[in-house]
Structures are given as structure tokens and as C-alpha cells.
C-alpha positions as CSV (number, residue, x, y, z in Angstrom):
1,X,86.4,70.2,103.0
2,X,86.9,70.8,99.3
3,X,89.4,73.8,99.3
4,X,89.5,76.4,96.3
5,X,91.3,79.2,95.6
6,X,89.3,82.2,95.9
7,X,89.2,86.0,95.8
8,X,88.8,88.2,98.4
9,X,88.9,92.1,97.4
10,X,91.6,94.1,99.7
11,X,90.9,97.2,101.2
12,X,93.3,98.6,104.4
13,X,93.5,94.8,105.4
14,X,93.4,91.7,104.0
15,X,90.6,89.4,105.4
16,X,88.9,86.6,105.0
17,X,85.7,85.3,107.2
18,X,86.8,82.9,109.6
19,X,84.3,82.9,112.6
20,X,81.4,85.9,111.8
21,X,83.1,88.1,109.3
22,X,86.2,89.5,109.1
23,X,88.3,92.9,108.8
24,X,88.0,94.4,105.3
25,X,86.3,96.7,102.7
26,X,84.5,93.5,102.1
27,X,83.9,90.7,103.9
28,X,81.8,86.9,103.5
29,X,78.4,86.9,104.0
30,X,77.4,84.8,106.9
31,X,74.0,84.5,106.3
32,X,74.6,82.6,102.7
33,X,72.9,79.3,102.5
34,X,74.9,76.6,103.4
35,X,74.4,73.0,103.2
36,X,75.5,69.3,102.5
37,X,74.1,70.1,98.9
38,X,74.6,73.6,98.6
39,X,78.3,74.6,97.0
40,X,80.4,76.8,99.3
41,X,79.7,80.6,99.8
42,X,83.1,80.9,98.1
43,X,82.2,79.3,94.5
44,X,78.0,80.2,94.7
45,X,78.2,82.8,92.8
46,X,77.3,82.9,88.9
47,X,81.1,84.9,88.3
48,X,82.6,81.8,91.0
49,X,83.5,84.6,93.4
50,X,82.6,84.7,96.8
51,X,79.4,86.5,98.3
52,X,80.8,89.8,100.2
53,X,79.9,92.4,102.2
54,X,80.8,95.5,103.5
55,X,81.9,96.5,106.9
56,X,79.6,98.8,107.2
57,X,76.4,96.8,106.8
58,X,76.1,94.2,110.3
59,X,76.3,91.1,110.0
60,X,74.4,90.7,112.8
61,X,73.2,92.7,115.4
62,X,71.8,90.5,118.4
63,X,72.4,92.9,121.2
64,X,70.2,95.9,122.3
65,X,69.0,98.6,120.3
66,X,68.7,102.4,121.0
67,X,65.5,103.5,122.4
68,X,63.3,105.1,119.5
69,X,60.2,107.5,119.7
70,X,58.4,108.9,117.0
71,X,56.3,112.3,116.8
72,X,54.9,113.1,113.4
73,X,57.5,113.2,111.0
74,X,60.3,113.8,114.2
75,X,62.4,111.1,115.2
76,X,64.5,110.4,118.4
77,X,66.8,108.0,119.4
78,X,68.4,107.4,122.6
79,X,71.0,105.3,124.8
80,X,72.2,104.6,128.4
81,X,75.5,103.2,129.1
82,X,76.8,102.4,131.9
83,X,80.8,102.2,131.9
84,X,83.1,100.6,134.5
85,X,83.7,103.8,136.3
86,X,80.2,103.4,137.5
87,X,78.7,106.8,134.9
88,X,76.2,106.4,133.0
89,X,76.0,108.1,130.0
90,X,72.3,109.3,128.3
91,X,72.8,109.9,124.8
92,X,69.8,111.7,122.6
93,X,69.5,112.2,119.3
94,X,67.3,113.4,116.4
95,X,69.1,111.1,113.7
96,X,70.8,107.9,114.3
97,X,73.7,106.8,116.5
98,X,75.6,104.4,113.9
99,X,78.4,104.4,113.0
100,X,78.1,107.5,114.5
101,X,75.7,109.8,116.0
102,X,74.3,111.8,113.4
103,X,71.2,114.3,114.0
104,X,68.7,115.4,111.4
105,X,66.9,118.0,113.1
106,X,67.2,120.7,116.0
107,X,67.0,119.4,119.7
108,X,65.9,121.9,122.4
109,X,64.8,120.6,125.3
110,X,65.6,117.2,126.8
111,X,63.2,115.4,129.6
112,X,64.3,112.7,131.9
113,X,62.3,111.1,134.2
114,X,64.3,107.9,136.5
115,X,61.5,105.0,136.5
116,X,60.9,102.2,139.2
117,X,59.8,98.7,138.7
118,X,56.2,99.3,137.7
119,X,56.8,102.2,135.5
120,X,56.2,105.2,137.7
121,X,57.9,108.3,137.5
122,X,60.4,108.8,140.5
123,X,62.7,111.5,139.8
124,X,62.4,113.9,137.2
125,X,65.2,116.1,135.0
126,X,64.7,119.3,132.7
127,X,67.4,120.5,130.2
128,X,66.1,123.6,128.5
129,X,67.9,125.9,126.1
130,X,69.7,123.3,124.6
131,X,71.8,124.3,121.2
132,X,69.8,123.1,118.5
133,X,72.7,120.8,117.2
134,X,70.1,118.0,117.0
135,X,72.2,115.5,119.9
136,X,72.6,116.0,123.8
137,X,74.4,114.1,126.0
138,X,74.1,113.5,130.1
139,X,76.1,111.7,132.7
140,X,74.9,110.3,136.0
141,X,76.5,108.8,138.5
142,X,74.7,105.2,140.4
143,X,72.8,103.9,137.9
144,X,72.2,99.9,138.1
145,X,72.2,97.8,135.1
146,X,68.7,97.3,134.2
147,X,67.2,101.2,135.4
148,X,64.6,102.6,132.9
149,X,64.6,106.4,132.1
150,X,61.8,108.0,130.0
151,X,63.2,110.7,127.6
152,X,61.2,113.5,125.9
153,X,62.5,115.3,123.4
154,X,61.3,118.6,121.5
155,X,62.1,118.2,118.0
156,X,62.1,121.2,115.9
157,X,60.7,120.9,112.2
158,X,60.2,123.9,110.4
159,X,57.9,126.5,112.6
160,X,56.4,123.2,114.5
161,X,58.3,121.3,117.4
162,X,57.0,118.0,117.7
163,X,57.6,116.4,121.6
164,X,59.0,112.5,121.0
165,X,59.2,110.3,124.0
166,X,60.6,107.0,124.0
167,X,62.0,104.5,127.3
168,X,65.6,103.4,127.1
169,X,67.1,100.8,129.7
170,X,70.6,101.2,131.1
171,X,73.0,98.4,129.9
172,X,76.9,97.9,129.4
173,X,78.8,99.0,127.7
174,X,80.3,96.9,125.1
175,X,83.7,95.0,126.2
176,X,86.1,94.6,122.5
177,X,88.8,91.9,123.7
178,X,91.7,91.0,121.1
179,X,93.2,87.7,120.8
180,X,96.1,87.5,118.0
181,X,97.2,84.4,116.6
182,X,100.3,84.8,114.6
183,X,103.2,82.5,113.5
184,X,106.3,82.7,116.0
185,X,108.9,81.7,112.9
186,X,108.1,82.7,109.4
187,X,110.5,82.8,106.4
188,X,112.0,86.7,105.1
189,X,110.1,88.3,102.4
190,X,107.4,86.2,101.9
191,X,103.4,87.1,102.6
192,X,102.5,86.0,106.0
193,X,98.9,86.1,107.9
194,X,98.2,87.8,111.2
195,X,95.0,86.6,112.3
196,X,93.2,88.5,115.6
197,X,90.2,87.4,117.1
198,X,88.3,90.2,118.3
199,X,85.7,89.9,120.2
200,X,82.5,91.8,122.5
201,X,82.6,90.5,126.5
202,X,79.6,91.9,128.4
203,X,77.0,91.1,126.1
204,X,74.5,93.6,126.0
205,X,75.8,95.9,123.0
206,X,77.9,95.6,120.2
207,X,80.2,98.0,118.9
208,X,82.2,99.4,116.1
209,X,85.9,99.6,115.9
210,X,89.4,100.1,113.5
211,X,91.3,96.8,113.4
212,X,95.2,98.0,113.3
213,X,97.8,96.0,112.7
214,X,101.5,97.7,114.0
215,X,104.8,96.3,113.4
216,X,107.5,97.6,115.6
217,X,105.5,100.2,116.6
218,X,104.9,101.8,113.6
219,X,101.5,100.9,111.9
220,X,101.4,99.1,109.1
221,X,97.3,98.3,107.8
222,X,93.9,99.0,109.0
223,X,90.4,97.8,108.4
224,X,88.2,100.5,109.8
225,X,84.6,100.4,110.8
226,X,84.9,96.6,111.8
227,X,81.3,95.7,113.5
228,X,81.5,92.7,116.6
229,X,78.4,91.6,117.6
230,X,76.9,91.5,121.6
231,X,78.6,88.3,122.8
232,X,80.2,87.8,119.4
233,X,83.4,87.7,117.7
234,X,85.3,88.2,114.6
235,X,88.8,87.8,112.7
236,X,90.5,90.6,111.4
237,X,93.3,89.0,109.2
238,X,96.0,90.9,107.8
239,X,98.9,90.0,104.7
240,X,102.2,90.9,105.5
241,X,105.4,90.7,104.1
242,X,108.3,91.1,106.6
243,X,110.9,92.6,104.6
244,X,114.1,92.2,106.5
245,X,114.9,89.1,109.2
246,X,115.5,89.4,113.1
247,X,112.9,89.7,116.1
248,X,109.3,91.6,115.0
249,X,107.4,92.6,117.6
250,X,104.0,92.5,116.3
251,X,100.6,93.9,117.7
252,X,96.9,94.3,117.2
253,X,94.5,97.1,118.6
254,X,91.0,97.2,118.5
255,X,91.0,101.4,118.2
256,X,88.1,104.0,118.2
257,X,85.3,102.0,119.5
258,X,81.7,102.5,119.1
259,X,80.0,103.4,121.3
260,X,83.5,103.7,124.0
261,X,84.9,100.8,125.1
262,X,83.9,99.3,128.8
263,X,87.3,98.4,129.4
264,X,90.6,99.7,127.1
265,X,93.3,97.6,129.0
266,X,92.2,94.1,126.9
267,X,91.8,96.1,123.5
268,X,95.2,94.7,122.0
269,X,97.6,91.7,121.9
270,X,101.1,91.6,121.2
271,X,103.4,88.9,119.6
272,X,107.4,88.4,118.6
273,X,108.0,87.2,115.7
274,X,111.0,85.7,114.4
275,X,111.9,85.7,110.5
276,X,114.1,83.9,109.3
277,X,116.2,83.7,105.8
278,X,116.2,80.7,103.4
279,X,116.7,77.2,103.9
280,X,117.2,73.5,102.7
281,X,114.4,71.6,103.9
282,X,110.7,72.5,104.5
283,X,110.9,74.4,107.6
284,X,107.9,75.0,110.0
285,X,106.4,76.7,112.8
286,X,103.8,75.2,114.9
287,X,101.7,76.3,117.8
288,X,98.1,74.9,118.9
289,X,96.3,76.2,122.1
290,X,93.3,75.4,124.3
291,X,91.9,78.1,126.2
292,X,88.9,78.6,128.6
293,X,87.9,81.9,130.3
294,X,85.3,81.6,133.5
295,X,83.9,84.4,134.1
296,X,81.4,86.0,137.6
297,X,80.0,88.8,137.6
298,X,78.0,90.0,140.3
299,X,76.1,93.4,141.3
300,X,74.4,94.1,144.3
301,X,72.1,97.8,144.6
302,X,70.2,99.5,147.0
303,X,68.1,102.5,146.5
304,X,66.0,104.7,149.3
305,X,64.4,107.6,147.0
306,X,63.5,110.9,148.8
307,X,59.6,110.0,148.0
308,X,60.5,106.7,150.7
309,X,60.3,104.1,147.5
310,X,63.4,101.3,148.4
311,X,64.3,99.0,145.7
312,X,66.6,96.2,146.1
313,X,68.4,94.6,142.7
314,X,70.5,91.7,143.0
315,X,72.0,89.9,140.0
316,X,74.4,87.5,138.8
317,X,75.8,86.4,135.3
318,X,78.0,83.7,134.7
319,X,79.9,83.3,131.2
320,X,82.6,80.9,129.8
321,X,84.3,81.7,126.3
322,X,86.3,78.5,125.1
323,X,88.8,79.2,122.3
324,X,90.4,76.6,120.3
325,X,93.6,77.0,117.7
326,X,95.9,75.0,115.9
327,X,98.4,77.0,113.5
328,X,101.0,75.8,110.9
329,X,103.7,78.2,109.0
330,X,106.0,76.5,106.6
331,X,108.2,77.3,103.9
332,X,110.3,75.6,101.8
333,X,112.9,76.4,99.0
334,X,110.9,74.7,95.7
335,X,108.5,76.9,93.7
336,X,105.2,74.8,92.9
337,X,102.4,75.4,90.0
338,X,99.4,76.7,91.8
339,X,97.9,75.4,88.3
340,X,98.3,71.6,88.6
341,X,99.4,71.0,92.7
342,X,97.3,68.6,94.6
343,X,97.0,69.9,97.9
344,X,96.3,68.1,100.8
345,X,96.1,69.0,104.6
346,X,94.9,67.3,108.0
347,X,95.3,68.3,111.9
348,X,94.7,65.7,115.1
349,X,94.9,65.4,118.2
350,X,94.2,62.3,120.7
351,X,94.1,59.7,117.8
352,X,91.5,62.3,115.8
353,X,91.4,64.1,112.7
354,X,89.9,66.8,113.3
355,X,90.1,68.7,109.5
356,X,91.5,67.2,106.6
357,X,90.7,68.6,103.0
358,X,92.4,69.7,100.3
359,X,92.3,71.1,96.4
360,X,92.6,68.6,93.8
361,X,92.0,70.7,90.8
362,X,93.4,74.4,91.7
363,X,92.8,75.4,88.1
364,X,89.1,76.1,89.2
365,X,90.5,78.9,91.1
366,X,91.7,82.1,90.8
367,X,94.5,84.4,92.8
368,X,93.9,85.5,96.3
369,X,95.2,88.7,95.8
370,X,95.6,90.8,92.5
371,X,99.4,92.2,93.6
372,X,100.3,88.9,95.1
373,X,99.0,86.7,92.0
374,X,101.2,83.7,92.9
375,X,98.6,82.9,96.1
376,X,95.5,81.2,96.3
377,X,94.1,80.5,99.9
378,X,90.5,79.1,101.5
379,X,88.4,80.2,104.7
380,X,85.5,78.0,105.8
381,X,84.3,77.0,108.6
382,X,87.0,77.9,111.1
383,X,89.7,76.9,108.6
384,X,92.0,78.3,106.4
385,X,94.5,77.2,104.1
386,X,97.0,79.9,102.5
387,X,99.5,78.6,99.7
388,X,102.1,81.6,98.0
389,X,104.6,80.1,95.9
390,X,107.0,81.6,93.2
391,X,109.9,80.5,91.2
392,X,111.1,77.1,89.8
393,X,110.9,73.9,91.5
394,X,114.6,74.0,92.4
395,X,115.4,77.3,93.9
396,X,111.9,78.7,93.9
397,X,110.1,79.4,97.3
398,X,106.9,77.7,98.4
399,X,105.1,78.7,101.9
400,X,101.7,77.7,103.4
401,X,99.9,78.2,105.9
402,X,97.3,76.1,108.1
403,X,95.1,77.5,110.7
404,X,91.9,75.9,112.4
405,X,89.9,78.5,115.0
406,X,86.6,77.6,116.7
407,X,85.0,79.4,119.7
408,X,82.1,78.9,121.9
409,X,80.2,81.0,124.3
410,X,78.0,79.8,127.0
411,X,76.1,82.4,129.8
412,X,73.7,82.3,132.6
413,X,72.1,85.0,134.4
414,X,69.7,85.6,137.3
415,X,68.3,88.6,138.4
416,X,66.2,89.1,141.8
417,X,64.3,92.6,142.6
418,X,62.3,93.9,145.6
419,X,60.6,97.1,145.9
420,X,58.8,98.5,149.2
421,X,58.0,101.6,150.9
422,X,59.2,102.0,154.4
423,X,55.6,102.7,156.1
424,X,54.4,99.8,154.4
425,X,57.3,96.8,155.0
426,X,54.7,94.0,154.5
427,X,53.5,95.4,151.2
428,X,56.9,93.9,149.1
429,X,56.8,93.6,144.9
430,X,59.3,91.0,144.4
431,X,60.4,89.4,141.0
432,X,63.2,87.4,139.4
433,X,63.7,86.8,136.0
434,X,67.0,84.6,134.5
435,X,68.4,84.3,131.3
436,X,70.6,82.0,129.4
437,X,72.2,81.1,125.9
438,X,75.3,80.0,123.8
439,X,77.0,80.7,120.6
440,X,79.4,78.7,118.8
441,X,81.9,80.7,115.9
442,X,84.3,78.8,113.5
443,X,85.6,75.2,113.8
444,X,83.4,73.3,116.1
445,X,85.1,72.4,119.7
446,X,87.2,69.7,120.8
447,X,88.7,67.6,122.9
448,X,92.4,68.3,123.0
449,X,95.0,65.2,123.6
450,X,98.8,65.7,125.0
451,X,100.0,66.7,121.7
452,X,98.2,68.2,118.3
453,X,99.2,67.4,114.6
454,X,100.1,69.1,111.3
455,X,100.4,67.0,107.5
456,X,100.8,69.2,104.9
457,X,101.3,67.1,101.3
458,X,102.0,69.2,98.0
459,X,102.1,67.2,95.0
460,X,103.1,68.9,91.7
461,X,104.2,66.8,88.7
462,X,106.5,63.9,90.0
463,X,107.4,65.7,93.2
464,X,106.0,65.0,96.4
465,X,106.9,67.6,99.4
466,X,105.5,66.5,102.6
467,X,105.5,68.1,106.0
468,X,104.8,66.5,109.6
469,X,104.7,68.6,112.4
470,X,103.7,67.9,116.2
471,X,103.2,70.2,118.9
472,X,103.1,68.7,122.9
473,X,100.5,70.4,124.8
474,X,101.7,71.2,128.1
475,X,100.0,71.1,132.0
476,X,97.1,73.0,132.3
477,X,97.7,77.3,133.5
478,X,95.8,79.0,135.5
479,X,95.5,83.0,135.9
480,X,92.5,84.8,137.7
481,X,92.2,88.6,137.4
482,X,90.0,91.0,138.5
483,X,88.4,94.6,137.6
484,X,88.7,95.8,141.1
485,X,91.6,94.1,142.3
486,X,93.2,93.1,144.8
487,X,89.4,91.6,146.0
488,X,87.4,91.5,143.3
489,X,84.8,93.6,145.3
490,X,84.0,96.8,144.7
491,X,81.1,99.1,146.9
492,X,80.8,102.6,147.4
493,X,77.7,104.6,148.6
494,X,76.3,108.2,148.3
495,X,73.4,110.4,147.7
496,X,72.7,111.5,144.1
497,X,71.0,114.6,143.9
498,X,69.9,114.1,140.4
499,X,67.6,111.6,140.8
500,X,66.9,112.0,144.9
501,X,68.2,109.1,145.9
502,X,70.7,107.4,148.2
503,X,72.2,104.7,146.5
504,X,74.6,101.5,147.9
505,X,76.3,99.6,145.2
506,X,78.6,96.4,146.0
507,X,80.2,94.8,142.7
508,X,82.0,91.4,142.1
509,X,83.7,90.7,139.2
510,X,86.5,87.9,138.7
511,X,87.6,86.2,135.7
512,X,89.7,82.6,136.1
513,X,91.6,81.5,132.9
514,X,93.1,78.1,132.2
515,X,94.6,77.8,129.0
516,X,97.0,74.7,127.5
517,X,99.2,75.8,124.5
518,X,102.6,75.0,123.6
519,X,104.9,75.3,120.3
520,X,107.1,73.6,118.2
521,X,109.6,74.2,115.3
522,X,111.5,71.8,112.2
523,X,112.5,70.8,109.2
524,X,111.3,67.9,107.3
525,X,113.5,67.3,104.5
């Protein structure tokens, strides 16, 4: 991989695009053309910069869609979601709902009818007199995953009220999980990156959310509006110079979600990091990690409506996330010419390489940042390079670093339904449909030996500063969790009187991690 120094604008937060986008004002375009004879989305520009976009346009958007009816001119939009407290929540309005909802015209009267299997109306809700501010929200209790509700809406427009209806099906609400991958030693004073992966767990919806970095508890950047596909992820990367030496403790948060979160307990990661002051040789940090995440989910639901209608759904999704990292920090007391170093850099493990590149001809370039102009750094394809140096060759400062992510998500669901009517047992609609897919972000996946390896060679003028590091993996770790612990099983029952039913609900969810990692740290003089 040839590697270039390019520019990446800087808003709140450095970042560059590591797996779909990344956490900025501006971010790489994913969907540039790429290929064996295409020149990297960094340098394919006319100018040599890099495409970018904004974190307000999507850089995808896989997941489901608000419902959306049209009436004349008169528009409405609409979503269910169910959260993890078992409510639904029916959101309405005239406008649109990203990046937040935002009506156009007067809304006042809301209609919703519950739906069964073949589309018939079972239950239905009237909310009159509503106050014109163009969006309504509802909550219901016992919804399933999957339940169609019709919505009509009476849209005002001048003197004329035009009546929208549209369908909208309940689904999750989107799960924003933060992995961080930082350094644990890093040199004093000297630009550092703080990588998080964050990414959406249930897979039906993605979301919107601030990427904030905090450094002892005090927050120190932001790149707001971040978007994270259904089932997708992204790396919010953030430049920071740690000004003083001793223990940091450092920490990510995925904040203000979009629409709320499903579950806020997994929406930050912490880290300690130690910086250190200057030394003698080339010093380094080192850490690699393998990690795999099983997960079950399974939901059981019952429904007798007042009318007699009883509808059975039973479903279950499997999903495994695999994450893969290798990260090297080193710094060393030379100053090098970003102008004229030859750069190169390779990681293996088990008797492979698994990257090697480098920069022969950094003149090409141009600085990473405008206030930092003695940096230059690459992302591509799950890898980044970052090289900062200042000074002379003999008591200047030199630091890189080398970081390789890849991910890869794989699912499988099945769904079965029956629906009958209690004076006619024999006369059963039964279905089952399944789904299935994978995704694979960043560097592709592989297989991990006993121990994973760093080179790092810099070679300006007649010096030659080199750096070996190797990390042992250790035994494989297991944790399992749960949502509804100490079981995993969940089941309450009840009558709703919104919709006229009596509804019995058993949920399953466990989640079995098994991760190897390990660290190590030197000098190479």
C-alpha cells in the first residue's frame, strides 16, 4: 500500500476514514471508485486532496426507513421503536425526522389502527385536538418486533387539510456500541491518536450521535452529528497532545443519539494512559487484539385480541461481530525531514505479513494538519500510518504511529408466525420467513498466531532508525452477559387496553465474548 501524506480538514475532531467514515466536519468518501488501476481516494483528486464529505450527508443508510404517505402537496412521516424497556414509541410528523424531527406543516388529528398478519384492522386509536406543532408522539406498551400500525394524519395547508396515511412496522431501536483503541504509553507533548470504533448492534436502524473525546473527565474534542449505519460501524479518531506526564485516564462516549439509544450502558469505553517524558532510544508501545462477540437473541409473543384473533410470533437472530487490531506508538529522540524520509512499515503474525507499505517519495504530499505542519499521516483500507516529527536529527523528536483495524459482521434470522381464531382452531395461517447477511469494514480478517509483529524503518539521509516490536497473544477469554440478567430470560404478561389485547412476551438475549489481546513495551536502540 503506497502511503502519502494527505490532508484531512479538522473540525471538533480530527478524523480520518478507517472502516466507513469517520468523526469530522469532513470525512472520506466511501463510495469513490477504487481499484487495482484506480489511484487512491486520497490523491484522485485534480487539487491531490482527498474526496470528503460531511457528517451530515450518510454514507450509507442500509437500515429501515420512516414510513412516508403523501396527500396532495401534504407530507407525513412516521416511526415505531421499540426500546429495551419493552415501549414502543410512534413518532409522526409533517416534515422529516433527520437529524432531527422537523415539521413543515400543522398536525391535528392522529389515526392509528394495530394491524394483523393479512392487513386487517384490529384495534383502532383516535387523537383529536392535537396542537398544531406539525409532530405527535405515542407510547404503547407490548408491541412485538415486526407489528404493522396504519397511521392517518390530517395535515393542515392553508384553509385545506389534506388526510395522509402511510403503514410503519415496529423495529429496534438502534444499539451505538464504542470500542476505543488507544496507545497505553505515549511520549509527553507530542500529537497522539485516539481511535474509537463505534458501532450500531441490533440492526434495524441507524442512528445519529456526538463522538466526545474526555480526558480526565473533562472533555476535550467533539465531532457532532456522526451517522453509523444499521449493522455498521465507524472510527471517530481524535489528535491529542497530552501536555503534562503521569496516568490519563481517557474515554470515549457516543452522546445524544438519534433516534435514543436501545441500550446506554455500552455507549463509551474507557482507557489509562501512561505518558511518559523523553528518552534515548526509540521507545514503543504495542498492543494487538482478537475479538469475537456471539450474540442470541430470541423473542417469543402471544396475542388473544378482544375480537378472538390469536397470533403467535416466534423469532430468532443470531449475529457474530469479529474485530481485529494491531496498534504501534513509538517515539524517539531524532527529528527526521518529512521531505526526503523513506518510510517503511509491515505487521505479522503466524509467519504472515499481513500489511506492509510505505512512502518513498513524501515530497508528493502535503501536512496532515495546518497547526501541526510537521505531520503527514495515511488511512486506507483499515490502516493508518501517522508520522509527526520536529527538530534536528540529534535532539529533535520523531513519533509514529501504526494501526491496522478490520471488522466483520455476519447474521441469521428466522421468524415463524401463526394466526387463528379460537372457534375455528383448524383454520391456522402459518408462515416463516428468514433472513441472513454479512459486512466486512477496514482491513480484511485474519488468522491470528501466539504473537503479532511491528517493523517500523525510517530512513532519512545516511540514517537509518529502525524499530521491532512483538506482542505475545495470550489464552483465549471468555465473558458472557446478558440484558436481563441473572437468566437471560425475560417474560411478563398483561392486558393492553390500547389495542384490546392480552399479550404474553418471553425474551432471550445473551451475548458470549471471547477475545485474545495482550501488550507489550521497549526500546530499540
Amino acid at each position: 500500500m503506497p502511503l502519502r501524506a494527505h490532508d484531512l480538514r479538522r473540525g471538533a475532531a480530527l478524523a480520518g476514514f478507517m472502516l466507513l467514515a469517520a468523526c469530522s466536519r469532513d470525512v472520506l468518501d466511501p463510495a469513490s471508485p477504487r481499484g487495482a488501476d484506480t489511484a487512491s481516494p486520497l490523491t484522485a483528486t485534480a487539487a491531490g486532496r482527498p474526496t470528503l464529505i460531511r457528517n451530515a450527508v450518510k454514507y450509507r443508510d442500509l437500515g429501515a426507513k420512516p414510513a412516508t404517505g403523501r396527500s396532495g402537496t401534504s407530507t407525513l412521516a412516521v416511526r415505531a421503536l421499540l426500546g429495551m424497556d419493552g415501549v414502543t414509541e410512534l413518532e409522526v410528523t409533517t416534515g422529516v425526522f433527520d437529524p432531527v424531527p422537523t415539521a413543515t406543516r400543522p398536525l391535528t388529528r392522529v389515526q392509528v389502527k394495530l394491524l394483523d398478519s393479512s392487513g386487517q384492522p384490529l384495534r383502532t386509536l383516535n387523537y383529536n385536538n392535537l396542537t398544531n406543532t406539525g409532530t405527535a408522539s405515542f407510547r404503547y406498551d407490548g408491541l412485538a418486533r415486526g407489528t404493522t400500525l396504519q397511521v392517518q394524519g390530517n395535515v393542515v395547508e392553508g384553509r385545506r387539510t389534506d388526510v395522509v396515511t402511510t403503514t410503519a412496522t415496529v423495529y429496534l431501536r438502534p444499539d451505538l456500541r464504542v470500542r476505543l483503541e488507544a496507545p497505553e504509553q505515549v511520549r509527553v507533548g507530542f500529537p497522539v491518536n485516539l481511535v474509537a470504533t463505534v458501532s450500531e448492534g441490533n440492526g434495524d436502524v441507524g442512528a445519529r450521535a456526538d463522538c466526545v473525546l474526555y480526558v480526565d473527565g473533562v472533555e476535550a474534542d467533539r465531532a457532532n452529528g456522526i451517522w453509523v449505519d444499521a449493522g455498521g460501524s465507524v472510527s471517530c479518531a481524535f489528535t491529542y497532545v497530552f501536555a503534562s506526564a503521569g496516568t490519563k485516564r481517557v474515554r470515549v462516549e457516543a452522546a445524544n443519539v438519534s433516534p435514543g439509544d436501545f441500550d446506554l450502558s455500552n455507549n463509551a469505553a474507557e482507557a489509562t494512559v501512561q505518558v511518559t517524558g523523553g528518552g534515548s532510544d526509540f521507545n514503543y508501545s504495542a498492543q494487538a487484539e482478537d475479538y469475537v462477540e456471539n450474540t442470541l437473541q430470541v423473542d417469543s409473543t402471544r396475542s388473544a385480541y378482544d375480537g378472538g384473533q390469536v397470533t403467535e410470533q416466534h423469532s430468532t437472530i443470531r449475529s457474530r461481530r469479529a474485530i481485529q487490531s494491531g496498534t504501534l506508538y513509538g517515539w524517539m529522540p531524532h527529528g527526521v525531514s518529512l521531505a526526503t524520509t523513506r518510510v517503511r512499515v509491515s505487521q505479522s503474525t503466524n509467519g504472515v505479513t499481513v500489511h506492509a507499505g510505505g512512502w518513498p517519495d513524501a515530497a508528493e504530499g502535503y501536512p496532515l494538519l495546518a497547526e501541526q505542519p510537521g505531520c503527514m499521516s495515511n488511512w486506507l483500507a483499515g490502516v493508518m500510518v501517522y508520522l509527526c516529527s520536529t527538530g534536528p536529527a540529534d535532539g529533535g523528536v520523531t513519533n509514529v504511529q501504526y494501526l491496522r483495524v478490520g471488522s466483520q459482521v455476519t447474521y441469521y434470522g428466522i421468524q415463524h408466525n401463526r394466526t387463528w381464531w379460537p372457534d375455528a382452531p383448524d383454520n391456522v395461517y402459518t408462515y416463516t420467513f428468514e433472513w441472513s447477511g454479512d459486512s466486512a469494514e477496514g482491513a480484511p480478517q485474519i488468522t491470528m498466531g501466539a504473537d503479532y509483529s511491528f517493523a517500523v524503518e525510517l530512513t532519512d539521509g545516511g540514517r537509518t532508525y529502525r524499530l521491532d516490536a512483538t506482542v505475545p497473544l495470550g489464552p483465549p477469554q471468555t465473558r458472557t452477559w446478558t440484558f436481563y440478567p441473572p437468566t437471560g430470560w425475560k417474560c411478563t404478561t398483561g392486558y393492553h387496553p390500547d389495542f384490546g389485547l392480552r399479550l404474553d412476551i418471553c425474551r432471550y438475549h445473551r451475548v458470549e465474548v471471547v477475545k485474545r489481546n495482550g501488550s507489550a513495551f521497549g526500546t530499540a536502540g
